[in-house]
C-alpha positions as CSV (number, residue, x, y, z in Angstrom):
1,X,74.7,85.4,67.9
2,X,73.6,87.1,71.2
3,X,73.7,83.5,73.1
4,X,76.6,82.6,71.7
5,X,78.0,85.9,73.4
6,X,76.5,86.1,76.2
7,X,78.0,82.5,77.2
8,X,81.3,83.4,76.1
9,X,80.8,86.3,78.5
10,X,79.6,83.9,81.1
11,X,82.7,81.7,80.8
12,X,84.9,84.8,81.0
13,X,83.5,85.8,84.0
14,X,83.4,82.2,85.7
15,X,86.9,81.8,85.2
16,X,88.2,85.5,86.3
17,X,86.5,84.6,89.6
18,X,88.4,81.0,89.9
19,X,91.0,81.4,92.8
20,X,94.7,80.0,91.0
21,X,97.5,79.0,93.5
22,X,99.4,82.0,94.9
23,X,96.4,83.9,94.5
24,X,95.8,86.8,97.2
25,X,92.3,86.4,99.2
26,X,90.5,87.5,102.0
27,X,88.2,85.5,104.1
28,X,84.9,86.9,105.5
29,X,83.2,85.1,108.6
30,X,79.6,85.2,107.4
31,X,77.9,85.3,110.5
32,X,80.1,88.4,111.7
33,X,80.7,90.0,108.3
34,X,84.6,90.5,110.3
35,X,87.3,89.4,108.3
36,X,90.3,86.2,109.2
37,X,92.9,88.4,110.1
38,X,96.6,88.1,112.3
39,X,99.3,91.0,113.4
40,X,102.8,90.7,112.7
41,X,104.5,89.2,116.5
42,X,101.4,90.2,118.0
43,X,100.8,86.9,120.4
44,X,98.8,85.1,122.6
45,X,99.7,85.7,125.9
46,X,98.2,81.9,126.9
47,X,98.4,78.6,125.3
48,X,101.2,78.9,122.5
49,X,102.2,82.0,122.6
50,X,102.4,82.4,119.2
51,X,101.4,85.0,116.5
52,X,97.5,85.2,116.9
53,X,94.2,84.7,114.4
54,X,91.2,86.6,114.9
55,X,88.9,88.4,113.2
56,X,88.6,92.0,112.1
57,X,86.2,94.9,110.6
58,X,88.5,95.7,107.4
59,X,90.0,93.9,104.5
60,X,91.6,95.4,101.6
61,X,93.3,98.1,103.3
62,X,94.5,96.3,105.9
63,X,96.9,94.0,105.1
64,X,96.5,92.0,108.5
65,X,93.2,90.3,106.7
66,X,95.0,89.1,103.3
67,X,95.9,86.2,102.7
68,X,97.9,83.9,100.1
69,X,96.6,80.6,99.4
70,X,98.6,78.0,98.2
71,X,98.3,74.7,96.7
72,X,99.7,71.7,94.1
73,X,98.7,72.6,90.6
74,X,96.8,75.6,89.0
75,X,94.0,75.5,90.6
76,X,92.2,74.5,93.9
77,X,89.1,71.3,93.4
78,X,86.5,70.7,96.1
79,X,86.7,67.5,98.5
80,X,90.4,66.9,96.7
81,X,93.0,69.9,96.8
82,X,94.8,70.6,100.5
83,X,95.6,74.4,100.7
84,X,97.8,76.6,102.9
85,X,96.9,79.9,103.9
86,X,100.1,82.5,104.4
87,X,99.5,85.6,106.0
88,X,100.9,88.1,103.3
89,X,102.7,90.7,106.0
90,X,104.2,88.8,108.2
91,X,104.7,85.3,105.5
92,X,103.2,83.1,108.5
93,X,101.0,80.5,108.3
94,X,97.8,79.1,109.6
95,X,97.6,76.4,112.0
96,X,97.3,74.4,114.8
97,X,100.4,74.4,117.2
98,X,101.1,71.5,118.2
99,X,103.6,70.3,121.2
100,X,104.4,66.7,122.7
101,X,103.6,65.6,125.8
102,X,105.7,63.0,127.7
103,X,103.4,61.4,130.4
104,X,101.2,60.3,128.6
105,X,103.4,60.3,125.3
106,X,101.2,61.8,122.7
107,X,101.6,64.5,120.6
108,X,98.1,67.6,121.5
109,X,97.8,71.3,120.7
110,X,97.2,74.2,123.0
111,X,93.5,75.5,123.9
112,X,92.4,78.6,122.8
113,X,92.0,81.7,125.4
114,X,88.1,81.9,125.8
115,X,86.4,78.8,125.1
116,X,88.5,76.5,125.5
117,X,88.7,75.0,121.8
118,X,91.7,74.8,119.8
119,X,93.7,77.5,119.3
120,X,94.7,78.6,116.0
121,X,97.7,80.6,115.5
122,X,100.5,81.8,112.8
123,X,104.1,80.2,112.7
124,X,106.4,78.4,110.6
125,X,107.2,74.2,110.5
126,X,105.4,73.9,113.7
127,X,102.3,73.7,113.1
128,X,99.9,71.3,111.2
129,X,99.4,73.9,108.4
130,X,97.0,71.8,105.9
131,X,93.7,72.9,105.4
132,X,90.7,71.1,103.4
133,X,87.9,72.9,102.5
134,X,84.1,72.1,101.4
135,X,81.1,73.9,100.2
136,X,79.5,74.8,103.2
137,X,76.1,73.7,102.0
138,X,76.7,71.0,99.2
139,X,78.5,68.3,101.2
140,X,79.9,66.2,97.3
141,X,80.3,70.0,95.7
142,X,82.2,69.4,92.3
143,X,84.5,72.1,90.4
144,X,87.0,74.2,91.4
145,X,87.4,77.0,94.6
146,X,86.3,80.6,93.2
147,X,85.7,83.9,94.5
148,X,82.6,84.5,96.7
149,X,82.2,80.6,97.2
150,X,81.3,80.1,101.2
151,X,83.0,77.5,102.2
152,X,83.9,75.1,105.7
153,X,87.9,75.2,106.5
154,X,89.2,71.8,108.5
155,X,92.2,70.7,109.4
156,X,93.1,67.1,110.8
157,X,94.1,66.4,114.3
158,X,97.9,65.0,114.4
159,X,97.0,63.2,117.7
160,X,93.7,61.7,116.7
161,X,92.8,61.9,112.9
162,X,90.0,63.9,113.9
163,X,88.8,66.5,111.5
164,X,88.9,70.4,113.4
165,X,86.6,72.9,112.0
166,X,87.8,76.3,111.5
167,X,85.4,78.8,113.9
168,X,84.2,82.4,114.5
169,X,81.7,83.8,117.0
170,X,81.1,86.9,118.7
171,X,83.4,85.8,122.3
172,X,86.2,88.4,122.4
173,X,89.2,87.8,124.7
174,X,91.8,90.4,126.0
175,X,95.5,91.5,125.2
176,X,96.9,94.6,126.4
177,X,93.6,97.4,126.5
178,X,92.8,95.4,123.1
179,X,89.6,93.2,122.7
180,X,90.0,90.8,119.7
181,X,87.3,88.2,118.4
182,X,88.5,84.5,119.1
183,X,88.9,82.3,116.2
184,X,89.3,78.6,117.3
185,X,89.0,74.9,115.8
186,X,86.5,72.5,117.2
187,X,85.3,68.9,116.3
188,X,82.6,68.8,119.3
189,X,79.8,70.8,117.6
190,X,77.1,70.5,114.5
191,X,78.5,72.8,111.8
192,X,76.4,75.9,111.1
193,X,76.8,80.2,110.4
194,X,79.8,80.3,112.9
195,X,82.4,78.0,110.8
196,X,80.9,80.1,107.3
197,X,83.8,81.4,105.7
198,X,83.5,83.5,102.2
199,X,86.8,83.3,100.7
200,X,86.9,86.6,98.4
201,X,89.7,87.2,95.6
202,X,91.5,90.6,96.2
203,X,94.2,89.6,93.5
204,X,94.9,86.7,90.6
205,X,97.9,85.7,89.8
206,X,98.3,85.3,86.2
C-alpha cells in the first residue's frame, strides 16, 4: 500500500510540474543565475531599435522577467513542439527582427549592441517569433517540457535555415546611466553554460 502511494504521489507531482500552453514561466540563465527579462518601450538605441531582452537579478516580483509560453495543443514535447514566448507586461514577443535588404536582395537581422551576434528583441508580426527548444544535455530527450527542466532555446534563420542559439554572458552594454546584460543569438559557437536556460513555472493554467 505504501508503494502504491508513494507513486501516485510521484505522478501527482510530475504532472503539477508539466508546463501546459498559456502557462506563466520564468527563465533563469544558469551560468548567471539572472533572469530573461524585457521593459515595456524600453529600446535599443542601435540595430532595431526595438523593445530590448536582457537579463535581470529578480523574477517573481518583477513582472519584466515573466513570461507566457505558447504553443499547439496541451502541452509542450521535446525535439517536436515550436513555442512562443510573450512578455506578460507589455504582450510582446521574442525574436529576431528581421529587415530586407535590396542590394544584395536578401532578407538579414540586426546585430546586437556588444558582440556583435544577433540581436534579440520584443515586437509584434515582425519578427521570426518561433522558438524550438532541447534538453540541454540529452540531445534525443523524450517527454514533455516541465518546470526546472534546463533546456537550449533556437530559433531558425529566415535568410539561411540556420539554427540561432539563444545566449547569455556576463558583457553588459549601455542605455541611458543603465548597464544591462546582453542577450544575443549565435550559430558560430560550441553550445555550453552560456546558452543554459531553466525554464521555471510561476503559474499553470488549468
Amino acid at each position: 500500500m505504501n508503494h502504491l502511494v508513494k507513486e501516485i504521489e510521484e505522478i501527482v507531482t510530475v504532472e503539477s510540474n508539466l508546463i501546459k500552453n498559456e502557462s506563466i514561466v520564468a527563465l533563469k540563465h544558469v551560468s548567471t543565475g539572472k533572469y530573461l527579462s524585457s521593459i515595456e518601450n524600453l529600446c535599443y538605441t542601435t540595430g532595431s531599435k526595438s523593445q530590448m531582452a536582457f537579463v535581470s537579478s529578480q523574477v517573481e516580483s518583477d513582472l519584466n522577467a515573466l513570461w507566457k509560453i505558447e504553443f499547439s495543443g496541451e502541452l509542450a514535447m521535446y525535439n517536436k513542439t515550436p513555442i512562443r514566448l510573450r512578455h506578460i507586461k507589455s504582450g510582446k514577443y521574442l525574436g529576431l527582427y528581421y529587415y530586407y535588404l535590396f542590394y544584395p536582395k536578401y532578407y538579414t537581422c540586426y546585430r546586437s549592441p556588444i558582440t556583435d551576434h544577433r540581436e534579440v528583441c520584443c515586437a509584434g508580426n515582425k519578427i521570426k517569433l518561433s522558438w524550438e527548444f532541447k534538453h540541454s544535455k540529452l540531445e534525443n530527450r523524450q517527454g514533455y517540457l516541465k518546470s526546472n527542466d534546463i533546456i537550449n532555446l533556437r530559433i531558425c534563420r529566415r535568410d539561411t535555415s540556420l539554427n540561432l542559439f539563444l545566449r547569455s554572458h556576463d558583457i553588459q552594454f549601455t542605455i541611458g546611466n543603465d548597464n544591462f546584460q546582453e542577450v544575443v543569438c549565435h550559430n558560430n559557437e560550441r553550445l555550453g553554460g552560456n546558452d543554459e536556460w531553466c525554464i521555471e513555472l510561476i503559474k499553470k493554467i488549468k
